[in-house]
PDB file of the backbone (N, CA, C, O) and the ligand in Angstrom, with CONECT records:
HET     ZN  A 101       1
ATOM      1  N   UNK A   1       4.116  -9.874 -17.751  1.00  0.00           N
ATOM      2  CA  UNK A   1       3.212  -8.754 -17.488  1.00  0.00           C
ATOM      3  C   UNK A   1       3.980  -7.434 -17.622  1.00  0.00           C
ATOM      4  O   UNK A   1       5.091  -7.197 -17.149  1.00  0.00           O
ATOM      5  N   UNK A   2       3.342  -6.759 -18.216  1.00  0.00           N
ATOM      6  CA  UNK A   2       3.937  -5.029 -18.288  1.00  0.00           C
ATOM      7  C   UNK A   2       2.853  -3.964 -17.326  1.00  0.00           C
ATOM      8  O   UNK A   2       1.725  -4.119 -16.859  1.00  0.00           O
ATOM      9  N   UNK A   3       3.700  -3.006 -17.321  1.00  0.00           N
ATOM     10  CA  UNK A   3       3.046  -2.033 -16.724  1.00  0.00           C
ATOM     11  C   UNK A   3       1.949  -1.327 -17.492  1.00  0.00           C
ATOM     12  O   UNK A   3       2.262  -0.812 -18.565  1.00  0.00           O
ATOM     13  N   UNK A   4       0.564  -1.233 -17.022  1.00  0.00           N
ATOM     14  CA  UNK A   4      -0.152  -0.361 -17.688  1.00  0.00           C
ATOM     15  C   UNK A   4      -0.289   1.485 -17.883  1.00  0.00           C
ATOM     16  O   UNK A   4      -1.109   2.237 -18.410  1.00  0.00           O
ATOM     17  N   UNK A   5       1.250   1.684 -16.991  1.00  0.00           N
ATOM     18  CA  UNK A   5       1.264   3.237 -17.488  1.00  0.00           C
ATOM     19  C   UNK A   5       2.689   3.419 -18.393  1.00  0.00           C
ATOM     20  O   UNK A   5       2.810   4.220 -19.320  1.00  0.00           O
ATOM     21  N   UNK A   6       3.556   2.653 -17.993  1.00  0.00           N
ATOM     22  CA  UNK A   6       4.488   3.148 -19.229  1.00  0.00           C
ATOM     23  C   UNK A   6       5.117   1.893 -20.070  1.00  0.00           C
ATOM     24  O   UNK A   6       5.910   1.978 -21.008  1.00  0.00           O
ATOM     25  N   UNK A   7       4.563   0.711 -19.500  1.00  0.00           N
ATOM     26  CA  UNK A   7       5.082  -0.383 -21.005  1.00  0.00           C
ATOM     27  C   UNK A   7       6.042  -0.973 -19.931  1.00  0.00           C
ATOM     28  O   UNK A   7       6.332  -2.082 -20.380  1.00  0.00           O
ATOM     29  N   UNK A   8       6.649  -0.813 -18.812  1.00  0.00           N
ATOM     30  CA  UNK A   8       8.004  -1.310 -18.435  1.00  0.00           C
ATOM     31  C   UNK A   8       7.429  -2.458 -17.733  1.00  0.00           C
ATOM     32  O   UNK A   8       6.273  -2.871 -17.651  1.00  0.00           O
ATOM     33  N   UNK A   9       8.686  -2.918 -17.186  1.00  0.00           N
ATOM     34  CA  UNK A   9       8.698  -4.968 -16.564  1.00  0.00           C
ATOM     35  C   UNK A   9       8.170  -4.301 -15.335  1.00  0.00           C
ATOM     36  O   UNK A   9       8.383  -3.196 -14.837  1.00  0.00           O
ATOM     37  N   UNK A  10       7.143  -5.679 -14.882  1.00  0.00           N
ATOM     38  CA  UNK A  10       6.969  -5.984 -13.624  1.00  0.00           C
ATOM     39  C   UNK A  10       7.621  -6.935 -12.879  1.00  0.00           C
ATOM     40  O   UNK A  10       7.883  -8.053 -13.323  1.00  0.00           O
ATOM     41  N   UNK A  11       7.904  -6.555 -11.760  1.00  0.00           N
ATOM     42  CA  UNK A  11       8.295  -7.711 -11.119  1.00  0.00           C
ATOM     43  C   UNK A  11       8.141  -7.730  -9.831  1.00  0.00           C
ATOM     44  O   UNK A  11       8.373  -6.710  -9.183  1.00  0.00           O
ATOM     45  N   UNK A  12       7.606  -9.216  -9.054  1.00  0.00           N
ATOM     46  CA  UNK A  12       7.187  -9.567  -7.825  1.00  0.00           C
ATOM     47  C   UNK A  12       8.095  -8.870  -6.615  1.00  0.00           C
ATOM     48  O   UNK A  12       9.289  -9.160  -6.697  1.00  0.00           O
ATOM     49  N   UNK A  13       7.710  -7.945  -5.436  1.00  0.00           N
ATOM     50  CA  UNK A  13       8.529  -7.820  -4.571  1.00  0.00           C
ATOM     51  C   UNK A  13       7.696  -7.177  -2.876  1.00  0.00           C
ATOM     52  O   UNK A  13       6.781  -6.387  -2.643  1.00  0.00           O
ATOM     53  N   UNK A  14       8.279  -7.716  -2.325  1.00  0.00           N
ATOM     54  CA  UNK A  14       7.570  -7.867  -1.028  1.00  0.00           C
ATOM     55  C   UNK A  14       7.868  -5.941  -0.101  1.00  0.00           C
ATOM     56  O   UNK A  14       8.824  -5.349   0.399  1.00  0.00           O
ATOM     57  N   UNK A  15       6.401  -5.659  -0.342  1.00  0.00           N
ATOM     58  CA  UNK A  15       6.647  -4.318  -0.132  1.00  0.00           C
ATOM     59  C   UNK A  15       6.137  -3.677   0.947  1.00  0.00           C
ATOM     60  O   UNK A  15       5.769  -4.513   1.772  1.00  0.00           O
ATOM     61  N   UNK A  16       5.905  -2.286   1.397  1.00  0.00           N
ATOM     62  CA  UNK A  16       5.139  -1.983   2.121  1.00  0.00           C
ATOM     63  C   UNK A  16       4.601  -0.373   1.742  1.00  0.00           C
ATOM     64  O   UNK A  16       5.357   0.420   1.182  1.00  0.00           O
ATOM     65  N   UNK A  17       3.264  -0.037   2.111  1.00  0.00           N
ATOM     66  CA  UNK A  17       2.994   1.538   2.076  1.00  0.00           C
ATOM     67  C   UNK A  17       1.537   1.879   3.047  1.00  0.00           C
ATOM     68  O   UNK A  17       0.671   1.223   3.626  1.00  0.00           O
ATOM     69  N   UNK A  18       1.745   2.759   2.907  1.00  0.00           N
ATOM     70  CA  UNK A  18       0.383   3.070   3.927  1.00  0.00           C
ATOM     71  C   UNK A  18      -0.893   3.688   2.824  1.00  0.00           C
ATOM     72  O   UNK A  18      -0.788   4.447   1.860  1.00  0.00           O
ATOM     73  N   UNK A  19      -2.114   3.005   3.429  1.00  0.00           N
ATOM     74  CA  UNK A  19      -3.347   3.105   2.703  1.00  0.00           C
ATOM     75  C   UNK A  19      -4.529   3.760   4.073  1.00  0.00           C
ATOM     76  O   UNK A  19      -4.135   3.825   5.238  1.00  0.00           O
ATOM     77  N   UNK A  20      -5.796   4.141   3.709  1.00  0.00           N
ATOM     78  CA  UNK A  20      -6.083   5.056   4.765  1.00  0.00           C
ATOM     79  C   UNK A  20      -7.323   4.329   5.076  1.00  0.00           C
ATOM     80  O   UNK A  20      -7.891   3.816   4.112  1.00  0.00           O
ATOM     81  N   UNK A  21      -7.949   4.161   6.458  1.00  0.00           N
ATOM     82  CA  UNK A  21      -9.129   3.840   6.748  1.00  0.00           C
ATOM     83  C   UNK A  21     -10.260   4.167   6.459  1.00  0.00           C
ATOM     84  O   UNK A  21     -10.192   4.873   5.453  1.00  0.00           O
ATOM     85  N   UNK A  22     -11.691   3.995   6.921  1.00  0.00           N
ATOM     86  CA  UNK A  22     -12.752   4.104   6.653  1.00  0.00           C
ATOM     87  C   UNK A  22     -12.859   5.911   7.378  1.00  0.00           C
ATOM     88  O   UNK A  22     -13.425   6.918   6.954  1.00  0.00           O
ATOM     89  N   UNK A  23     -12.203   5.706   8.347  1.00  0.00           N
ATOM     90  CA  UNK A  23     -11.665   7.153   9.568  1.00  0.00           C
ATOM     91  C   UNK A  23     -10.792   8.144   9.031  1.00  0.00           C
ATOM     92  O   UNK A  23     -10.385   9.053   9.754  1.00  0.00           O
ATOM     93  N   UNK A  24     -10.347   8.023   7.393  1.00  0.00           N
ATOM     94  CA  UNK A  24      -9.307   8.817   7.303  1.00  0.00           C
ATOM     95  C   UNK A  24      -8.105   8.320   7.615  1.00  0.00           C
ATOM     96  O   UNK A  24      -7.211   8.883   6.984  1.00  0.00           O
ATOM     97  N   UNK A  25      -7.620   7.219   8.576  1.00  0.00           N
ATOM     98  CA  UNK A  25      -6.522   7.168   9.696  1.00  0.00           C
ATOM     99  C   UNK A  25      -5.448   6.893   8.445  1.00  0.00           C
ATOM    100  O   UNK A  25      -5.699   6.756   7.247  1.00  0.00           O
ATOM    101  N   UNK A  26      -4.328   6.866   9.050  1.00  0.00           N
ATOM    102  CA  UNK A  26      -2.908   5.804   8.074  1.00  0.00           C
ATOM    103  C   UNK A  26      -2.911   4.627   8.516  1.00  0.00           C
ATOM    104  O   UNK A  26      -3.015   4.529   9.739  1.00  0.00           O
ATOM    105  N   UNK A  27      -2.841   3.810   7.998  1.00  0.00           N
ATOM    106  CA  UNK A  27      -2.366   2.649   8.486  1.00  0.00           C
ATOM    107  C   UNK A  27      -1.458   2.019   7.724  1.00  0.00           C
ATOM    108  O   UNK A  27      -1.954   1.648   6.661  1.00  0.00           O
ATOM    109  N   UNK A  28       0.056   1.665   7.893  1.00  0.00           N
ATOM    110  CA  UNK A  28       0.944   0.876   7.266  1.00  0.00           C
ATOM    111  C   UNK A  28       1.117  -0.656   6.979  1.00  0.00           C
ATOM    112  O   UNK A  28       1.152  -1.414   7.948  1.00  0.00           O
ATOM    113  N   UNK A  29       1.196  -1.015   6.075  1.00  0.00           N
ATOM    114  CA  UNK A  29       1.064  -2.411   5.743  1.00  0.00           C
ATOM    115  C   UNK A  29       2.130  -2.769   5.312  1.00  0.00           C
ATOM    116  O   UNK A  29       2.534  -2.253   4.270  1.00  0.00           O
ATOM    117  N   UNK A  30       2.864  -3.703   5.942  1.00  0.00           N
ATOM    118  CA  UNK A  30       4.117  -4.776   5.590  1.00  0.00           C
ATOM    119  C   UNK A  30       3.966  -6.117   5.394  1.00  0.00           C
ATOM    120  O   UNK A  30       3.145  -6.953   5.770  1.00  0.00           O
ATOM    121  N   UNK A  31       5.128  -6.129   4.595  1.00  0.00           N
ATOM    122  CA  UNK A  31       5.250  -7.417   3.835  1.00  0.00           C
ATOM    123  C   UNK A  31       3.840  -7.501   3.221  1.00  0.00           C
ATOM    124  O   UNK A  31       2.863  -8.090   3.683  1.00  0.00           O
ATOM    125  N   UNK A  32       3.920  -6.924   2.299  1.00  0.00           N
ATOM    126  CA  UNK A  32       2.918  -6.705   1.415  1.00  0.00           C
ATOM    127  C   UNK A  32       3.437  -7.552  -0.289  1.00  0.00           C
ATOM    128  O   UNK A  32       4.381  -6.925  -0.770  1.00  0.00           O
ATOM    129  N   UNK A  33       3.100  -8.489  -0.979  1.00  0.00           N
ATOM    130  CA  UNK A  33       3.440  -9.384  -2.106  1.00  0.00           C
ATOM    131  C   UNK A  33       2.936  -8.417  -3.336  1.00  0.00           C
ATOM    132  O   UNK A  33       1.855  -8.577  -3.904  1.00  0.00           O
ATOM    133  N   UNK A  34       3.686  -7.605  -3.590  1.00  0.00           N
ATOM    134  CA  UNK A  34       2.672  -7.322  -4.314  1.00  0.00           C
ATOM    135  C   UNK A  34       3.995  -7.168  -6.127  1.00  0.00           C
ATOM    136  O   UNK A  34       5.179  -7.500  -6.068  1.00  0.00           O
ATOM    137  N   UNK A  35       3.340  -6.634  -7.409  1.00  0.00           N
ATOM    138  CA  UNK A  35       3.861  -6.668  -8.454  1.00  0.00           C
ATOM    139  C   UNK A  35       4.482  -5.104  -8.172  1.00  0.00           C
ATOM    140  O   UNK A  35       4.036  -4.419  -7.252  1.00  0.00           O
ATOM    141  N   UNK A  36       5.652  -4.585  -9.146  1.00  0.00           N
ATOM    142  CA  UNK A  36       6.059  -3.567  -8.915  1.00  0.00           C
ATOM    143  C   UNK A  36       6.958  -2.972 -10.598  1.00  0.00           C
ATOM    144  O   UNK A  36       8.006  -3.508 -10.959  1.00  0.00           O
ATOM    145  N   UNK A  37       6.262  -1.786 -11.438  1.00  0.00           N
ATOM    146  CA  UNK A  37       7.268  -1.619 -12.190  1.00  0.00           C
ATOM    147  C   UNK A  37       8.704  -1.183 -12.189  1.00  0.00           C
ATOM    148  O   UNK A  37       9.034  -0.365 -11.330  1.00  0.00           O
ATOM    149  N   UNK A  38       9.689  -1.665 -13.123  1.00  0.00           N
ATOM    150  CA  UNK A  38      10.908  -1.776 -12.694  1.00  0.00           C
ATOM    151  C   UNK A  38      10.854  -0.304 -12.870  1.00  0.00           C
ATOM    152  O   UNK A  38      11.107   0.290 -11.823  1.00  0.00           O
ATOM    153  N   UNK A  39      10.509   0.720 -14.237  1.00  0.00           N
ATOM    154  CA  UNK A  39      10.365   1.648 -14.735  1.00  0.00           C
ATOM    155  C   UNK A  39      10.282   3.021 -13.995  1.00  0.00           C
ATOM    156  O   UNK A  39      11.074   3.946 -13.818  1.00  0.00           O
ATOM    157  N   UNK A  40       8.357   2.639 -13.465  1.00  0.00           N
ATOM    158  CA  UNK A  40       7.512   3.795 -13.121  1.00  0.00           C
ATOM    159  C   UNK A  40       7.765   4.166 -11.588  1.00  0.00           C
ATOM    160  O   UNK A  40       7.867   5.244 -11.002  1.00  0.00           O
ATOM    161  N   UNK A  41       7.849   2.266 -11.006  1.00  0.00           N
ATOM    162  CA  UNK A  41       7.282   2.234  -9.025  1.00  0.00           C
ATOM    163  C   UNK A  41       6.104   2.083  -9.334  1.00  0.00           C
ATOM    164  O   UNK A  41       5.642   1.990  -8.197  1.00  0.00           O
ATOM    165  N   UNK A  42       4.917   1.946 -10.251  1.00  0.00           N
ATOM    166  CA  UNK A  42       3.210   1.826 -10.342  1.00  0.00           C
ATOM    167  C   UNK A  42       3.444   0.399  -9.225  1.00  0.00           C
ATOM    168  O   UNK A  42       4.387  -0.389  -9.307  1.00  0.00           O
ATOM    169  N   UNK A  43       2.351   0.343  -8.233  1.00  0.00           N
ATOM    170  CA  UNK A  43       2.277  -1.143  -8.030  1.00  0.00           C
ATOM    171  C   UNK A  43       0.816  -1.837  -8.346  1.00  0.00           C
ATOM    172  O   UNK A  43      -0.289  -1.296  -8.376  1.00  0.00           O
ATOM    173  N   UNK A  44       1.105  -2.940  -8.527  1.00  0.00           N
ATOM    174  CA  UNK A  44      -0.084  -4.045  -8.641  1.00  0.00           C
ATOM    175  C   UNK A  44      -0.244  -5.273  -7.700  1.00  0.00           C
ATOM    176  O   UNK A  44       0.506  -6.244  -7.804  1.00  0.00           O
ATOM    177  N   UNK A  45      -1.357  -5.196  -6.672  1.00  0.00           N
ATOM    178  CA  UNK A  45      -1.628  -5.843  -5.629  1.00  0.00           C
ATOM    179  C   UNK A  45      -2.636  -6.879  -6.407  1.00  0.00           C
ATOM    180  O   UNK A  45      -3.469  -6.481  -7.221  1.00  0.00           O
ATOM    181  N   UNK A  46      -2.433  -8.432  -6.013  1.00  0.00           N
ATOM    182  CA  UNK A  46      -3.440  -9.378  -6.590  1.00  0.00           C
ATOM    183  C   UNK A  46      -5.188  -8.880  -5.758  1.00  0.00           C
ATOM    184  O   UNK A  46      -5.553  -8.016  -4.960  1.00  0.00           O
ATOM    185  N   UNK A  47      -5.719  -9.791  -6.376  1.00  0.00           N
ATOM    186  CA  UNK A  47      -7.440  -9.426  -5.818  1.00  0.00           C
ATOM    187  C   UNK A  47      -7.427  -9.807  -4.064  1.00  0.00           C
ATOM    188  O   UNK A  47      -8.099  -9.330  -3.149  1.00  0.00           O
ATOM    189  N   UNK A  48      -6.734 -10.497  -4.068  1.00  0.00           N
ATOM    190  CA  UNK A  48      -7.209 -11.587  -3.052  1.00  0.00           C
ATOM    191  C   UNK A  48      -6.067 -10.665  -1.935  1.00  0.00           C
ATOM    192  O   UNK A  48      -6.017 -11.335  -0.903  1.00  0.00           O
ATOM    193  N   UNK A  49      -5.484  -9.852  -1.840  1.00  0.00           N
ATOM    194  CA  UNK A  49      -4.832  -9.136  -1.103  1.00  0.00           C
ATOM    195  C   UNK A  49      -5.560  -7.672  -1.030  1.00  0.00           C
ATOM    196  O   UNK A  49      -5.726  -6.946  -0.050  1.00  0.00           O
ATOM    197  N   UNK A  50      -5.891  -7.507  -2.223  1.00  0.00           N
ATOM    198  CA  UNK A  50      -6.937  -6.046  -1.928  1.00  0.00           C
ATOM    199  C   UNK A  50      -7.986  -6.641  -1.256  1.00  0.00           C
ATOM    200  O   UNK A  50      -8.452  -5.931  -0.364  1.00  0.00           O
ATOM    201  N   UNK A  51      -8.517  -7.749  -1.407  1.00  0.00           N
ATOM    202  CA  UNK A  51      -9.840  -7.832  -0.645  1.00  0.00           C
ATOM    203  C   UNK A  51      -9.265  -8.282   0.658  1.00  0.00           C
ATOM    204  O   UNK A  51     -10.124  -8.073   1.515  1.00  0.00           O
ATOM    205  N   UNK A  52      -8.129  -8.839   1.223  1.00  0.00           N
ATOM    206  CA  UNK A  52      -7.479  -8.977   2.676  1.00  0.00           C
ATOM    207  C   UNK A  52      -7.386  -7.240   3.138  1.00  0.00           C
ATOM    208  O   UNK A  52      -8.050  -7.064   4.159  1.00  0.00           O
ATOM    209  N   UNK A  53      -6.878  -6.244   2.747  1.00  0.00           N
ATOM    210  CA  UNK A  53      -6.314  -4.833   3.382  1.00  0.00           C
ATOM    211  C   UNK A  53      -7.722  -3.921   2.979  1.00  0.00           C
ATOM    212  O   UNK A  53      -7.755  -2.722   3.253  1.00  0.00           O
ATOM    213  N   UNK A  54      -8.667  -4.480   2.427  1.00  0.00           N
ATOM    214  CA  UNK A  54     -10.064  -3.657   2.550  1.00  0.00           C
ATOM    215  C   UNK A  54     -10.643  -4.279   3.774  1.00  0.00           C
ATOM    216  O   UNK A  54     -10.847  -3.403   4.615  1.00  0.00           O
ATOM    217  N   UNK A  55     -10.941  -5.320   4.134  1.00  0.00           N
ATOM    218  CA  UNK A  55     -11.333  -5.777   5.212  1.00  0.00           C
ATOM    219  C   UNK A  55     -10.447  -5.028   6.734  1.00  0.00           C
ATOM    220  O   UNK A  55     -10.961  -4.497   7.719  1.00  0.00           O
ATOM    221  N   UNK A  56      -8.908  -5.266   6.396  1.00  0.00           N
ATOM    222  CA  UNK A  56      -8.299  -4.453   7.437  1.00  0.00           C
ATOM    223  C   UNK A  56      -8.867  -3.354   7.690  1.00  0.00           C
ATOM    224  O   UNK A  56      -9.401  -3.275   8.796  1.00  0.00           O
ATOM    225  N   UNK A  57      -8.924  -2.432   6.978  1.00  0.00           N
ATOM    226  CA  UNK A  57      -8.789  -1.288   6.758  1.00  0.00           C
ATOM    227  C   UNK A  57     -10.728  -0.892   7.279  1.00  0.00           C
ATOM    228  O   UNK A  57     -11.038   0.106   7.929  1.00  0.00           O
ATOM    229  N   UNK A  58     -11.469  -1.673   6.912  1.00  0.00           N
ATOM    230  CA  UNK A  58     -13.219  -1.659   7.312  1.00  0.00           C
ATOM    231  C   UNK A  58     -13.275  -1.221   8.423  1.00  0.00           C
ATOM    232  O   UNK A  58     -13.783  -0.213   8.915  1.00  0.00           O
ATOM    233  N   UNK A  59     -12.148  -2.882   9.185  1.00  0.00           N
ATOM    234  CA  UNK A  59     -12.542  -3.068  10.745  1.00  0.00           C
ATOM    235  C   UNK A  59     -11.547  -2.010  11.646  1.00  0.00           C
ATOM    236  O   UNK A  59     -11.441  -2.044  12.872  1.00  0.00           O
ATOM    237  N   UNK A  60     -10.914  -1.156  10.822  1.00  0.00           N
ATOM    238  CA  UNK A  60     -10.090   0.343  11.605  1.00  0.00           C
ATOM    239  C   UNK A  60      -9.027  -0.598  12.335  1.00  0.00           C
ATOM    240  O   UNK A  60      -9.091  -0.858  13.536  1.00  0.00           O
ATOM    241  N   UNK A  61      -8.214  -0.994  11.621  1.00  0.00           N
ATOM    242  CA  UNK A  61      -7.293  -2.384  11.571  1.00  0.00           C
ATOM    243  C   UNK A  61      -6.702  -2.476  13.042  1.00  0.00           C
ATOM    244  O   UNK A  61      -5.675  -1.928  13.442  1.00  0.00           O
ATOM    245  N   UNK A  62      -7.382  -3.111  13.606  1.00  0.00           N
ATOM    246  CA  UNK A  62      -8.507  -3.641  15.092  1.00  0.00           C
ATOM    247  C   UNK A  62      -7.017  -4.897  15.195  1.00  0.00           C
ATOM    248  O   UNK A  62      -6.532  -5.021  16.319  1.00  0.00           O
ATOM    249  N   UNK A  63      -6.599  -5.455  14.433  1.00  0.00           N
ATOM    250  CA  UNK A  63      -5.479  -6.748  14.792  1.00  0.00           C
ATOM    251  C   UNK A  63      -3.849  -6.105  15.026  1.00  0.00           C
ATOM    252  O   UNK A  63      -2.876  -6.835  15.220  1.00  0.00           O
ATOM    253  N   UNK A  64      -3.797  -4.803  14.972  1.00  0.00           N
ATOM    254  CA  UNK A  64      -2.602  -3.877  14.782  1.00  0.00           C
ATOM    255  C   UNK A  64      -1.650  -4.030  16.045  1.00  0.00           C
ATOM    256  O   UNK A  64      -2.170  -3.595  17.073  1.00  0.00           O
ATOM    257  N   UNK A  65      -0.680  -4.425  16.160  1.00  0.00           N
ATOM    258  CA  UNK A  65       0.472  -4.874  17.285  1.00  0.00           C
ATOM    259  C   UNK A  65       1.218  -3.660  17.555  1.00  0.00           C
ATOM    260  O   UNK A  65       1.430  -3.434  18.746  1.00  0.00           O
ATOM    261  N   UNK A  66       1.615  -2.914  16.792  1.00  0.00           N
ATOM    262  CA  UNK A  66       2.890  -1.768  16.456  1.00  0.00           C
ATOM    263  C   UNK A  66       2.067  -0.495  15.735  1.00  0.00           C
ATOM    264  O   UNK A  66       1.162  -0.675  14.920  1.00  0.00           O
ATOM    265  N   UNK A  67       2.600   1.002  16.235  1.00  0.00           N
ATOM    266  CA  UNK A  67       1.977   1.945  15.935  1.00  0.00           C
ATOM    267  C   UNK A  67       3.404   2.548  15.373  1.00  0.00           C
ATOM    268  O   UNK A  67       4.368   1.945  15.845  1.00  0.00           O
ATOM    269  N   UNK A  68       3.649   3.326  14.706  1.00  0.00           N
ATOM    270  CA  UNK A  68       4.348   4.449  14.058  1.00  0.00           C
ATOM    271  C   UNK A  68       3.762   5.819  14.227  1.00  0.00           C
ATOM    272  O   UNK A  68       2.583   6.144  14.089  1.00  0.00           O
ATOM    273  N   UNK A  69       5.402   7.011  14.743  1.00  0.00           N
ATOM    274  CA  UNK A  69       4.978   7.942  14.567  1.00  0.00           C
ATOM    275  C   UNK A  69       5.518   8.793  12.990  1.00  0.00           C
ATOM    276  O   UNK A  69       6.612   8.852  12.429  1.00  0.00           O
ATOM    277  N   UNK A  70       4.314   9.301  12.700  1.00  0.00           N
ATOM    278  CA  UNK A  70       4.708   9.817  11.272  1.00  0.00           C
ATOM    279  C   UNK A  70       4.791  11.136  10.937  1.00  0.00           C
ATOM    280  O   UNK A  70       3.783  11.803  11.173  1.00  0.00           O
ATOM    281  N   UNK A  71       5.884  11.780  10.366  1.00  0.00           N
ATOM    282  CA  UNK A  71       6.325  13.264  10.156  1.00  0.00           C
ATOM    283  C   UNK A  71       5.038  13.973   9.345  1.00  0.00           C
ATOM    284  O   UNK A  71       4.551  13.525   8.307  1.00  0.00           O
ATOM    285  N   UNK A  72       4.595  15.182  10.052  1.00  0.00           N
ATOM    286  CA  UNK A  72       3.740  15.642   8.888  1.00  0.00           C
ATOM    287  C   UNK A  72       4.511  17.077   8.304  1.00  0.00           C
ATOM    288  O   UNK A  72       4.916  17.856   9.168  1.00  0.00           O
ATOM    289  N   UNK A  73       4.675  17.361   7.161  1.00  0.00           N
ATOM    290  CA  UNK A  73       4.823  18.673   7.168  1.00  0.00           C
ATOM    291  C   UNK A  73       4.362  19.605   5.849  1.00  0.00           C
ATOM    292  O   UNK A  73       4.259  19.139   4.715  1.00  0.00           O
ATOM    293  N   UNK A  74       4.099  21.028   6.208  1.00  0.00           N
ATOM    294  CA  UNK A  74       3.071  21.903   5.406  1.00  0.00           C
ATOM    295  C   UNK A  74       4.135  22.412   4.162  1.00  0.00           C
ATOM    296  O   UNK A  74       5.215  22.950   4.402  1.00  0.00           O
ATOM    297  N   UNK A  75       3.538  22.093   2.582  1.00  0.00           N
ATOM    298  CA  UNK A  75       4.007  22.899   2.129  1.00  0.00           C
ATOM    299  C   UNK A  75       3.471  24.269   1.752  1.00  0.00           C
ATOM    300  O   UNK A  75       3.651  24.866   0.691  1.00  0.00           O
ATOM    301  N   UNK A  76       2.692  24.707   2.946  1.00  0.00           N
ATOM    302  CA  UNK A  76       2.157  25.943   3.050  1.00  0.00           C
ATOM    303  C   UNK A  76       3.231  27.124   2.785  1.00  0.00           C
ATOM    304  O   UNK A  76       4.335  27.045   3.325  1.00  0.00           O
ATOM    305  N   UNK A  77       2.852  28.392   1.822  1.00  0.00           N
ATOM    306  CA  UNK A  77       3.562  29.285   2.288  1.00  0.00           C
ATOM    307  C   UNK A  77       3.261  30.729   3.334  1.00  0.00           C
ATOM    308  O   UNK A  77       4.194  31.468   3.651  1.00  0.00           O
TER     309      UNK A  77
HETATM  310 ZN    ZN A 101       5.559   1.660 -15.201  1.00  0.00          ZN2+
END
């Protein structure tokens, strides 16, 4: 499999990033399986994992053990 933005290798690696709720909220997701270009960083999550972290993400991810605090900052001038 190649990447569909610049041609480079994919390859399988167990990742994590934050995707946002139905609320706006963050929510971080680990150990995440997902494909990754060696190239770009584009990632590619299978179906069956997007349809697992849409469901999370529905129920305002309601099964959540651990909270993070996260830096915000303005690049206002
Ligand atoms: Zn790429």
């Amino acid at each position: 499999m190649t990447c569909f933005e610049c041609g480079g290798e994919i390859i399988r690696k167990t990742t994590s990033f934050i995707m946002y709720d139905t609320d706006h909220k963050p929510v971080l997701f680990e150990d995440v399986e997902a494909g990754e270009c060696t190239q770009c960083g584009e990632k590619y999550l299978d179906g069956h994992t997007v349809e697992k972290i849409e469901k999370i993400l529905e129920g305002g991810a309601s099964g959540s053990t651990r909270e993070i605090k996260v830096p915000v900052i303005s690049l206002a001038a």
